[in-house]
C-alpha positions, 0 to 999 in steps of 0.5 A: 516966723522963726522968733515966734516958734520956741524950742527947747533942746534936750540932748546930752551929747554937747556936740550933737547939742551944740551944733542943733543950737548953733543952728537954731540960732543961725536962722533966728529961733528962740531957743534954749538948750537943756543937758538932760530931762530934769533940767528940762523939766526945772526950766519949763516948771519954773516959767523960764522957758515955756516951748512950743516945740522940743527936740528929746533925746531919749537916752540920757543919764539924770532923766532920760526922754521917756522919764521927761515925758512923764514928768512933763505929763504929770506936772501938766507942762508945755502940754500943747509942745511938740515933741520930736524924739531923737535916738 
């Protein structure tokens, strides 16, 4: 079950980052990990990666949360992705 849920990974705190990572790859996800929005939002748009759930930090330099929401809307991508938001 785990293999067929894809999540990406949005937070800029590489510790905070690395250890959601770690422990999505203990439990055997499919996973990627993006340091802030615009990554993100390259990454989904370029069919790298296409999420089925993504964990947002909404504070972050570059594109924060909120701006990858809308960009991620604007471009029409993931769409049917869960969002969980983390502050």
């Amino acid at each position: 079950m785990p293999s067929e849920i894809r999540v990406l990974i949005v937070e800029d705190d590489e510790s905070i980052r690395e250890a959601l990572c770690d422990f999505l790859q203990s439990e055997g996800y499919n996973y990627f990990c993006a340091n802030d929005g615009r990554q993100a939002i390259d990454l989904i748009a370029t069919k790298s990666f296409d999420p089925t759930v993504i964990v947002l930090d909404l504070n972050m330099p570059v594109m924060s949360g909120r701006e990858f929401l809308s960009e991620r809307k604007r471009l029409k991508l993931a769409p049917a992705a869960n969002i969980i938001m983390l502050s």
